[in-house]
C-alpha positions as CSV (number, residue, x, y, z in Angstrom):
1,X,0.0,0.0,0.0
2,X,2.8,2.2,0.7
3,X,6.0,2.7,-1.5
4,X,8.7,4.1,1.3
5,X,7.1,4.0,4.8
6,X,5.1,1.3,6.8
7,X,3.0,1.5,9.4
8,X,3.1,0.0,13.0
9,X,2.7,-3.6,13.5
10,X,1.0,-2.7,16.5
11,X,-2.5,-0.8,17.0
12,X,-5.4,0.2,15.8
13,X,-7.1,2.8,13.2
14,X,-9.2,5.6,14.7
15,X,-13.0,5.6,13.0
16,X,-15.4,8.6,12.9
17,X,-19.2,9.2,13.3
18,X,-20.8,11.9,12.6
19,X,-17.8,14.1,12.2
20,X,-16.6,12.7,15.9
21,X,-13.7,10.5,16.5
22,X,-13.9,6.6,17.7
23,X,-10.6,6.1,19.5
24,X,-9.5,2.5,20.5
25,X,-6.6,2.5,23.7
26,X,-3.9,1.5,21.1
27,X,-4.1,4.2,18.3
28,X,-1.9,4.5,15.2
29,X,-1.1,8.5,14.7
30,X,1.0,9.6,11.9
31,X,3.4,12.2,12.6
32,X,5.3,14.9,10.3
33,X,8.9,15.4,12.6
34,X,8.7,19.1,10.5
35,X,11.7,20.7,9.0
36,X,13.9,23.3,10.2
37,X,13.6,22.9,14.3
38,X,11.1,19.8,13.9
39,X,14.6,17.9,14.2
40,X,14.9,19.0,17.9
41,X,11.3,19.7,18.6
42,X,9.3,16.8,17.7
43,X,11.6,14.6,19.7
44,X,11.2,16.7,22.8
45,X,7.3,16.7,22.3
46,X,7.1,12.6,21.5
47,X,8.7,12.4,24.8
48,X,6.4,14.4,26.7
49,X,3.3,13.1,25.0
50,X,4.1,9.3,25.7
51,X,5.0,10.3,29.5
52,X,1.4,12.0,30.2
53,X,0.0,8.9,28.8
54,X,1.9,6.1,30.4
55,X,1.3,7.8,34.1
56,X,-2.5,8.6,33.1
57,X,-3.6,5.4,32.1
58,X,-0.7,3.2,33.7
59,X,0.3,1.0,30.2
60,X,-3.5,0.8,29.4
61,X,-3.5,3.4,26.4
62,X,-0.3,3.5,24.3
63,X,0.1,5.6,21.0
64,X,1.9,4.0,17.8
65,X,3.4,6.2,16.5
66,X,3.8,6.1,12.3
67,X,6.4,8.5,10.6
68,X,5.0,10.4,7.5
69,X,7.1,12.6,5.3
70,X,6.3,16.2,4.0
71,X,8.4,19.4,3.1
72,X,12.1,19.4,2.8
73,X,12.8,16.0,4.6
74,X,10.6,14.2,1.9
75,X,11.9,15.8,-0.6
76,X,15.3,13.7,0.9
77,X,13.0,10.5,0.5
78,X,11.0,10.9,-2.2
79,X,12.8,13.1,-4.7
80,X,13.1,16.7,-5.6
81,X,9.8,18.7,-5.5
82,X,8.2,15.7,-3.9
83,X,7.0,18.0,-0.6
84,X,4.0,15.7,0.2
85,X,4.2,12.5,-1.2
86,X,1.1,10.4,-1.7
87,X,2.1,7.8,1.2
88,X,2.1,10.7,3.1
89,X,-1.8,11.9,2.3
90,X,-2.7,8.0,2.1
91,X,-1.3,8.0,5.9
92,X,-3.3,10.5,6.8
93,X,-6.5,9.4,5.1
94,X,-6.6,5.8,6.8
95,X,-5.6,6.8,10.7
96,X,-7.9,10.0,11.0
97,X,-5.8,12.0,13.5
98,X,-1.8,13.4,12.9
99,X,0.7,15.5,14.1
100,X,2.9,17.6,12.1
101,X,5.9,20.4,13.1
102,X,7.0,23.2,11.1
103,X,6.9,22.9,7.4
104,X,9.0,24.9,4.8
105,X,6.7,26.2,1.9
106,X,8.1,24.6,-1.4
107,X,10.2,27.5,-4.0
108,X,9.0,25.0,-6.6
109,X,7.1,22.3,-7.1
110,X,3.4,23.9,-7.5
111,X,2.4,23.9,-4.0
112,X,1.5,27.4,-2.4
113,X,1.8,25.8,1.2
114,X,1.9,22.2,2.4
115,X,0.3,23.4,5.5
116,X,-2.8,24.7,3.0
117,X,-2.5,21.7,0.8
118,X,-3.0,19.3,3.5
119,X,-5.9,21.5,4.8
120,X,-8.3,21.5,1.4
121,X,-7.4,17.7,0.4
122,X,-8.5,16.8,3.5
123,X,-11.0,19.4,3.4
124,X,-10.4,20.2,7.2
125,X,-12.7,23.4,7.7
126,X,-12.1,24.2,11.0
127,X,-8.2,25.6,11.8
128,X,-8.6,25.8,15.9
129,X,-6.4,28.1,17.9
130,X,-6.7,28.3,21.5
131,X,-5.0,31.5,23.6
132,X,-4.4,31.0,27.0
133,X,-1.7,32.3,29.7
134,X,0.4,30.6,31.3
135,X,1.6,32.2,34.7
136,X,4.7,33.5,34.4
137,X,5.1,33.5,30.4
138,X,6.9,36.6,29.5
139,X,4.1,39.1,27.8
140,X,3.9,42.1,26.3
141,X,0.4,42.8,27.4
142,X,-0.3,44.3,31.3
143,X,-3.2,41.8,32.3
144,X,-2.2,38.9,30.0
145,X,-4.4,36.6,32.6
146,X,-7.2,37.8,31.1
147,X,-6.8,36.2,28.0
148,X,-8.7,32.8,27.3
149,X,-10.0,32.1,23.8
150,X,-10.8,29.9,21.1
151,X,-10.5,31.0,17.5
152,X,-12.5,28.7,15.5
153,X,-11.2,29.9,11.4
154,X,-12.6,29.0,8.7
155,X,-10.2,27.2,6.6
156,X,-11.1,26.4,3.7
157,X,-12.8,29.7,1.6
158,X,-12.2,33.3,1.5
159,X,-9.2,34.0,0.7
160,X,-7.4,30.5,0.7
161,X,-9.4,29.3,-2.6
162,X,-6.7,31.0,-3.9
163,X,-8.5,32.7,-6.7
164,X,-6.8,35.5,-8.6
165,X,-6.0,37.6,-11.6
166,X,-2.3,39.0,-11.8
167,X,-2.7,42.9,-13.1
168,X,-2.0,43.3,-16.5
169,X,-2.9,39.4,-17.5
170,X,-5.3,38.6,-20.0
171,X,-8.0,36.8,-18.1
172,X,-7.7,39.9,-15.7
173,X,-8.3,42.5,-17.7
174,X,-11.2,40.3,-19.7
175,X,-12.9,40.3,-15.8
176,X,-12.3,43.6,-15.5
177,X,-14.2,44.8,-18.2
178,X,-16.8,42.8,-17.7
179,X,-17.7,44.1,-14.4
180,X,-16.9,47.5,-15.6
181,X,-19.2,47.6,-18.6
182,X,-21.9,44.7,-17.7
183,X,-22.0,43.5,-14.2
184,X,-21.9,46.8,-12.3
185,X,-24.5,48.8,-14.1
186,X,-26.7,46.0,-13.8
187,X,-26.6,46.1,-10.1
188,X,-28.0,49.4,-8.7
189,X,-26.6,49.5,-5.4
190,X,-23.1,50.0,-7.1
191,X,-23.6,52.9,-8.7
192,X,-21.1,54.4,-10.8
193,X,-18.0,52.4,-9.2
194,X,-15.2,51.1,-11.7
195,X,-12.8,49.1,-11.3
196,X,-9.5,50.3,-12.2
197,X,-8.2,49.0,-15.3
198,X,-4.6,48.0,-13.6
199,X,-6.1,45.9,-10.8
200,X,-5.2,42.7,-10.0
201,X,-8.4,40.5,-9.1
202,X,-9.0,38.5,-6.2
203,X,-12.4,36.4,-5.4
204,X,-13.7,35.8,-2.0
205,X,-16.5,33.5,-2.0
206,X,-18.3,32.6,1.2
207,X,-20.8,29.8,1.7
208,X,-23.8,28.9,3.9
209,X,-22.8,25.7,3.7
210,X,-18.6,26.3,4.5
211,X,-19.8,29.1,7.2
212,X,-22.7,27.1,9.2
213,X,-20.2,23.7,9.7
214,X,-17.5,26.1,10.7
215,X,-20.1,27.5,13.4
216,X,-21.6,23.9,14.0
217,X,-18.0,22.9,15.4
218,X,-17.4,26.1,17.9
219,X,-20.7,25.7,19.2
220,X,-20.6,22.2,19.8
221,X,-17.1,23.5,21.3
222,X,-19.0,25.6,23.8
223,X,-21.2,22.8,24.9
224,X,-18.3,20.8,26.7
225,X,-17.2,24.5,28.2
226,X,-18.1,25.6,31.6
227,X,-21.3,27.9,32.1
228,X,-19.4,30.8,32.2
229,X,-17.3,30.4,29.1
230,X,-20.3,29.2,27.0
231,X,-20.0,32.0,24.2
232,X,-19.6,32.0,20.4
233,X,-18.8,35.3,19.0
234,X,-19.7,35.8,15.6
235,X,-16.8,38.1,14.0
236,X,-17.2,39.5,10.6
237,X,-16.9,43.0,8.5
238,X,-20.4,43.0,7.6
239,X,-21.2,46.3,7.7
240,X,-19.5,47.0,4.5
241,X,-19.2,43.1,3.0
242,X,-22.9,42.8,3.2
243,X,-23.2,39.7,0.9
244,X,-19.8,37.9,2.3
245,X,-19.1,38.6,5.9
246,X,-22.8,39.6,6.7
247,X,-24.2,36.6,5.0
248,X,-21.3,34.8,7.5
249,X,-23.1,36.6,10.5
250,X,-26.4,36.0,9.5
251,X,-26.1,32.1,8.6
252,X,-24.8,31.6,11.9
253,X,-27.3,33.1,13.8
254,X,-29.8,31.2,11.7
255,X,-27.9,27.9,12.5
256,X,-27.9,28.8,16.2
257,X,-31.8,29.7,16.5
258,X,-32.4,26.4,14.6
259,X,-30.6,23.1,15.1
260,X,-29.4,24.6,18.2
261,X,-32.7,26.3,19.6
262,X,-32.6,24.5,23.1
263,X,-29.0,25.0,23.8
264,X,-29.0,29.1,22.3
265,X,-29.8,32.4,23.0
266,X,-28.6,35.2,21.3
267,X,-26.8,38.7,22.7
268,X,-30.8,40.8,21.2
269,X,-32.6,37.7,22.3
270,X,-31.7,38.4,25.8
271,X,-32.5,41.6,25.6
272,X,-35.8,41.0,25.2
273,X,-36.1,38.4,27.3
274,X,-34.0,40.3,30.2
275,X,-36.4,43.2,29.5
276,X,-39.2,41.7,30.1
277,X,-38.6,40.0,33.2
278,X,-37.6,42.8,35.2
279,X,-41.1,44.7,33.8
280,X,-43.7,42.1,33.3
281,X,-45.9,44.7,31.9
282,X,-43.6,46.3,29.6
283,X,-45.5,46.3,26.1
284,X,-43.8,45.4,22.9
285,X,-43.0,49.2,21.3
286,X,-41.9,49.4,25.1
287,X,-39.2,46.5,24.8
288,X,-38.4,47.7,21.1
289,X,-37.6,51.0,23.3
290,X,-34.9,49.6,25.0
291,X,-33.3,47.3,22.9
292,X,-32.7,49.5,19.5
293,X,-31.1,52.8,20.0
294,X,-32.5,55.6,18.2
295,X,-35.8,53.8,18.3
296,X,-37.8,57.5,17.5
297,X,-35.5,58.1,14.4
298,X,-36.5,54.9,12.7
299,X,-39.4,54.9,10.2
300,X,-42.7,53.5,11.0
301,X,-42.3,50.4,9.2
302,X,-38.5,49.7,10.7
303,X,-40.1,50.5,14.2
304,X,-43.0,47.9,13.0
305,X,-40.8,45.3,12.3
306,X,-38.5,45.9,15.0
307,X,-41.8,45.4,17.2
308,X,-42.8,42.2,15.3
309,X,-39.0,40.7,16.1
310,X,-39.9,41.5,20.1
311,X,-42.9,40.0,19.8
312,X,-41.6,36.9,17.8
313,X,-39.0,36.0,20.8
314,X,-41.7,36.4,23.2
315,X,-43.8,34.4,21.8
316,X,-41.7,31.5,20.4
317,X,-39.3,30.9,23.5
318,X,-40.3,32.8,26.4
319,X,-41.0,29.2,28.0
320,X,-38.0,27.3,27.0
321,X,-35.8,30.8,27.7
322,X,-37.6,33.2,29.7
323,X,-38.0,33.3,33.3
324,X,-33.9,33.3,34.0
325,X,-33.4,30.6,32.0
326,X,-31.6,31.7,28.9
327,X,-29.2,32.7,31.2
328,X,-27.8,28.9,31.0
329,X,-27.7,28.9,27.4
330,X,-24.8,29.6,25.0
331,X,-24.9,33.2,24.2
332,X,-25.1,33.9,21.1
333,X,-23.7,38.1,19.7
334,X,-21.5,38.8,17.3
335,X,-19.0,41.7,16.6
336,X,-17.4,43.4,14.0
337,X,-13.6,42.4,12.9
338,X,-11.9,45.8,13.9
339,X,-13.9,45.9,16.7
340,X,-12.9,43.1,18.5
341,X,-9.0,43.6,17.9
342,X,-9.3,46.3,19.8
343,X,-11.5,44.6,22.4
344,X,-9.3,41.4,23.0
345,X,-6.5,44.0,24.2
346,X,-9.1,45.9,26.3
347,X,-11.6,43.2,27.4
348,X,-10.0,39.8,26.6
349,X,-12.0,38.2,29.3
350,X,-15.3,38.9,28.1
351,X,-14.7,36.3,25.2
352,X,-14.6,32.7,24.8
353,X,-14.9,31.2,21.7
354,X,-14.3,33.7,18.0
355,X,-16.1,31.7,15.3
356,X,-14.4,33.8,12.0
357,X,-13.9,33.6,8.2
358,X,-10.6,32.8,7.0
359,X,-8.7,36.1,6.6
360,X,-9.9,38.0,10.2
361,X,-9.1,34.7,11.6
362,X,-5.6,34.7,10.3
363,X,-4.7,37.7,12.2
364,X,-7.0,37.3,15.0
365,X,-5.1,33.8,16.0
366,X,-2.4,35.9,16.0
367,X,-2.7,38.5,17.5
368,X,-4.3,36.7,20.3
369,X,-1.4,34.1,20.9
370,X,1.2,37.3,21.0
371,X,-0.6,38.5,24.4
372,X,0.1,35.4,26.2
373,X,3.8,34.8,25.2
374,X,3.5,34.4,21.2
375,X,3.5,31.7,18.3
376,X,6.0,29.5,20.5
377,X,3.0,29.0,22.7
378,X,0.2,28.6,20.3
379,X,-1.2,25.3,19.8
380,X,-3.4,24.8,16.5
381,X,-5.3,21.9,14.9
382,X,-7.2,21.7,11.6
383,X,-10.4,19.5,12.1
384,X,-12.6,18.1,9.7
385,X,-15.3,15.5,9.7
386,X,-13.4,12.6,9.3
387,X,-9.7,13.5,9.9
388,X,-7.8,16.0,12.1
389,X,-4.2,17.1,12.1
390,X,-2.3,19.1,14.6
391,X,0.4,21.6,14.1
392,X,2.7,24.0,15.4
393,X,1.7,27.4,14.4
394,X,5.5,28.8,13.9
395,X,7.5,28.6,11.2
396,X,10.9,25.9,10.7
397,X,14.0,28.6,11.8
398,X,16.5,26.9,10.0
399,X,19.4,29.1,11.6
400,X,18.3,27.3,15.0
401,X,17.7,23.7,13.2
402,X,20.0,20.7,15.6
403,X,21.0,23.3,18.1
404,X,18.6,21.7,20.8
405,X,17.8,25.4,21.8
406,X,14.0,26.2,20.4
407,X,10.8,26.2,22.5
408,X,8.7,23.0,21.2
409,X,5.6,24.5,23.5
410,X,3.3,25.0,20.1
411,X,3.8,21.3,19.6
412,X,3.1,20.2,23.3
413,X,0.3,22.2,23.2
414,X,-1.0,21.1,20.4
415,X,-0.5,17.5,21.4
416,X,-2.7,18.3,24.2
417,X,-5.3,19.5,22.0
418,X,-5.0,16.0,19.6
419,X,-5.4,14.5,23.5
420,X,-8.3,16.4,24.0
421,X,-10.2,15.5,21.0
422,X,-9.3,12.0,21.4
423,X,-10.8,11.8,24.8
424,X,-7.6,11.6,26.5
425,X,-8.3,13.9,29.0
426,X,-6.5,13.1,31.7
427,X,-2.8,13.2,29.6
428,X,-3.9,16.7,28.3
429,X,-4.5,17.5,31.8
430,X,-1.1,16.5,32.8
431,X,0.6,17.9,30.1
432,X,-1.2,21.4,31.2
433,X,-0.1,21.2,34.6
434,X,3.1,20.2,33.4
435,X,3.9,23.0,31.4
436,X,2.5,25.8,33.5
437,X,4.0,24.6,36.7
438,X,7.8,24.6,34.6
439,X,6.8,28.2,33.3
440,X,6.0,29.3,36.7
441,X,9.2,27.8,38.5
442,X,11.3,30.2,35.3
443,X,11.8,26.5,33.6
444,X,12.3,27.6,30.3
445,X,13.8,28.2,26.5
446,X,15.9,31.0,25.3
447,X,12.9,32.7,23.7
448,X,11.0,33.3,27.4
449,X,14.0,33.2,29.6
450,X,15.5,36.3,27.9
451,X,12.0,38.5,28.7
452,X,11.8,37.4,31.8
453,X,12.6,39.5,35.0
454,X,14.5,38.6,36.4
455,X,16.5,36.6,34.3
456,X,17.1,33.0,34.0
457,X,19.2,30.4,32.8
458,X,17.7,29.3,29.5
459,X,17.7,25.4,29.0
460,X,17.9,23.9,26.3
461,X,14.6,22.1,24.2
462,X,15.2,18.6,25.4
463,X,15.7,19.9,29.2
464,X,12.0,21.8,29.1
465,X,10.5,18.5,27.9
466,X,12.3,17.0,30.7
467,X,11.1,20.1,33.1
468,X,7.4,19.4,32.3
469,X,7.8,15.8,32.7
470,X,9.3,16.9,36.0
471,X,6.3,19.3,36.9
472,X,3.5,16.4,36.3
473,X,3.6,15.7,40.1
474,X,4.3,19.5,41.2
């Protein structure tokens, strides 16, 4: 079946249903080593993982481990330009769940980014990055404590379909008149906007169908959360992208209010619902009062409508929500994309879980992961619905390749995550404790040790794996 690799001869293949992983005690996980650093970091995190699972389940759950090759270090197997081998994806495809470090993108070869490749052939829609402080990780940010979020990004639309029109090519300038002299006139609502004739092009397409699975997963996310994180924030640039990132808003509000009625509220919902409970005679223009500013400005027919919505909620879930008890729901709100940059430096902790298009969540993740020590300590994962793979979020830094010197936390972490999704909680748990009691005791790489005050002695990346290990019974 394979041409240069085989697997284990010991363990088992990880199933799915419904889009949820069936693991058996003795799973076969692929793992990419990574190039650059992964020569120093994966074996520091291997180490690690198989500790937290020998001491949580005392020889009853064992991972075999099944070495895959992608980027350079294929390349070395497989021949030049052969970044991700078919073994590799076939790998992949059969045992559901892998691992991966740091991966060069290719010069040649065709592929814009293995890390992107891997993503759309295995059409995993959901890239996951969790933020969260560690006490005593260096930080540029005064209340870094305050930050604990999940960015669930859409991965596989907006801008990573990839489709564009170099300026000055001929397709590109046969688009652009198009628009210019047929498509825009026929839409009203563009007026007399042109395009200028030496534009490149670029397509964003969003879909109900890409967007609603996206916020499927974070809410389903926020159901094994506790009460007071349960919150999926809806982040989009609608107000101008009415048709992309508004449709994003609005599709997942509609998902939310339908296959997840029982276990949602939305941010205007409790409005309503808040409003009338604390006046029980409060009429519906009353309600509409309080919940839409400007309410007296509006037109009679907005206010109408604006009345109908109030008494829609009212009348549909006041007695599966009202009364208090939409309090215990998920909320539900949703913010725009400049907006809440400013408000995860300002207000991190009234956040939980960002469900975002592709792009915003790009720079979201992070900008996120730089307030609580930076890419060195953010985990990711890519999740579909029948195959996940986890990754470090950094890049390979050759220059520090073999020198037994980087931080392999983003790996760690993310192993905890692949834990996590697997069930294993009790290794992820480990594994957490691990790592923040090493942090805490100024157990760390060069990267942390030189911001922290006072200074300490850096150790090297095997001895932090060894200081986590350490930590487990701290």
């Amino acid at each position: 079946m394979y041409e240069k690799i085989a697997p284990p001869t010991t363990g088992s293949t990880v199933t799915f249903n419904n889009g949820e992983p069936i693991v058996p005690d003795n799973p076969i996980i692929p793992f990419i080593r990574g190039d650059g650093t992964g020569v120093d970091i994966w074996p520091a995190s291997q180490k690690v993982i198989d500790k937290a699972v020998a001491i949580a389940y005392k020889g009853k759950r064992e991972i075999s481990w099944f070495r895959v090759y992608a980027g350079d270090e294929a390349c070395e197997q497989y021949g030049t330009y052969q970044y991700l081998p078919e073994d590799t994806l076939k790998a992949i495809k059969e045992y559901g769940i892998a691992i991966k470090g740091p991966l060069t993108t290719p010069i040649g070869g065709g592929i814009r980014s293995l890390n992107v490749a891997l993503r759309q052939i295995n059409d995993l829609y959901a890239c996951v990055r969790p933020c969260r402080y560690y006490p005593g990780t260096p930080s540029p940010h005064k209340y870094p404590e305050k930050m604990d979020v999940i960015i669930y990004r859409e991965n596989t639309e907006d801008i990573y379909l990839g489709i564009e029109w170099k300026q000055g090519s001929e397709i590109g300038t046969r688009l652009i008149k198009i628009l210019n002299e047929e498509l825009i006139p026929a839409t009203p609502e563009h007026g007399k906007k042109q395009i200028p004739l030496d534009s490149g092009i670029g397509i964003k397409p969003i879909s109900k169908k890409g967007s609603q699975r996206l916020v499927r997963r974070a809410l389903k996310h926020a159901l094994r959360l506790p009460k007071s994180k349960q919150m999926v924030t809806l982040v989009h640039k609608g107000n101008i992208m009415k048709y992309t990132e508004g449709a994003f808003r609005d599709w997942g509000y509609e998902l939310a209010t339908t296959e997840f009625r029982s276990d949602c509220v939305t941010e205007r919902e409790s409005w309503i619902l808040g409003n009338k409970e604390s006046n029980a005679d409060i009429s519906f223009e009353a309600n509409a009062r309080l919940i839409e500013p400007g309410y007296s400005s509006l037109t009679p027919e907005k206010q109408n409508q604006i009345c109908q919505e109030v008494e829609a909620v009212l009348s549909q879930i006041w007695a599966t929500h009202g009364n208090g008890q939409w309090k215990d729901k998920i909320m539900v709100n949703d913010r725009i994309a400049d907006s809440i940059f400013q408000q995860l430096q300002t207000r991190p902790d009234e956040y939980s879980i960002l469900a975002t298009m592709n792009l915003n969540g790009d720079y979201l993740s992070d900008a996120a992961a730089a307030v609580v020590g930076g890419l060195g300590m953010g985990p990711g994962a890519n999740i579909g619905d029948d195959c996940a793979i986890f990754e470090a979020t950094h890049g390979t830094a050759p220059k520090h390749a073999g020198l037994d010197r980087v931080n392999p936390g983003s790996v760690i972490l993310s192993a905890v995550m692949m834990l996590e999704y697997m069930g294993w909680i009790e290794a992820a748990d480990l594994i957490i404790k691990g790592i923040g009691n090493a942090i805490a005791s100024g157990h760390v790489t060069y990267d942390l040790a030189r911001l922290m005050e006072p200074p300490v002695e850096p150790l090297k990346c095997s001895e932090f794996a060894d200081a986590i290990i350490n930590a487990f019974s701290n």
